[in-house]
N, C-alpha and C positions, 0 to 999 in steps of 0.2 A: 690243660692250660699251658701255653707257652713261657719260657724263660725268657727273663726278660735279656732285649738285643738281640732274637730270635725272631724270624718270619716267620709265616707257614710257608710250606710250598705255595709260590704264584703272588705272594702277597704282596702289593705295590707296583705290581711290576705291570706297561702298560702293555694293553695285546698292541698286537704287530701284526700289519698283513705280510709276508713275505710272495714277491709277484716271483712268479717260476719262468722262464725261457720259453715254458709253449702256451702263453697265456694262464694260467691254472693259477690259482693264487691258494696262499697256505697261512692259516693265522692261528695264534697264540700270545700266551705269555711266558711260556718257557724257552731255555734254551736251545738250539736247535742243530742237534751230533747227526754227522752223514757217517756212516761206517759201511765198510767193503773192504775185500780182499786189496794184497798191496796191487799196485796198478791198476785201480779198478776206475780213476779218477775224482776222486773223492776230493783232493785237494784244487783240484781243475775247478771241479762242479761248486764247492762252497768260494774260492774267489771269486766266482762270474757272480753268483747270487750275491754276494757282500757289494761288487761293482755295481750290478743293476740296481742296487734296492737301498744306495749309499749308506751303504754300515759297514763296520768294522768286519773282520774276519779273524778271528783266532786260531791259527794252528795249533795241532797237539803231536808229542813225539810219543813214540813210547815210552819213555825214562824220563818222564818229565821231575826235576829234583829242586824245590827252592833251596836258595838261602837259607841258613837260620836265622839269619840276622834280619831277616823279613820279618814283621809282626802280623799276628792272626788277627783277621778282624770279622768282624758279625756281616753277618747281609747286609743287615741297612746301614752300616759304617762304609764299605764296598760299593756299596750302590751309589750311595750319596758321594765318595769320591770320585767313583766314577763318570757318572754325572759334572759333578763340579768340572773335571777336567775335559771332558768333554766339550762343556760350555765354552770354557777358557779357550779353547782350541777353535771353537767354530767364531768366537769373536776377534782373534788373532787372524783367522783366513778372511776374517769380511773384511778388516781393518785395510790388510796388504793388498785383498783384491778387488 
């Protein structure tokens, strides 16, 4: 049984087809980590596909260290803000554009 404010893996989350550069298309509902050696273009390769397939793109460092002052929040508190601002965001561009 899950706790509550807990997902399962995958839970709510919608699939996504991601379209690849040489036609090829790749779908899920999870996240999606490119890993390779340094210079291997990793970072090249996930911008172009964020561009082509209009999503965000998150980079990652290796020391990546929050705040403390940040508060922890469940998946579906995360999700549901991220969403929210999301929205917020795409109804700010239609507005201006």
């Amino acid at each position: 049984m899950e706790s509550e404010g807990h997902a399962a893996a995958g839970e709510g989350l919608a699939e996504v087809v991601i379209k690849i550069s040489d036609g090829d298309e790749l779908g899920g509902s999870q996240p999606l980590v490119i890993v390779g050696p340094n210079g291997s273009g990793k970072t090249r390769f996930g911008t172009s596909l964020a561009q082509s397939n209009n999503a965000d793109h998150i980079g990652a460092l290796r020391n990546i260290q929050l705040n403390a002052q940040i508060g922890r929040r469940s998946l579906i508190q995360a999700t549901k803000e991220f969403t929210d601002n999301l929205s917020r965001k795409r109804q700010l561009l239609t507005m201006i554009g």
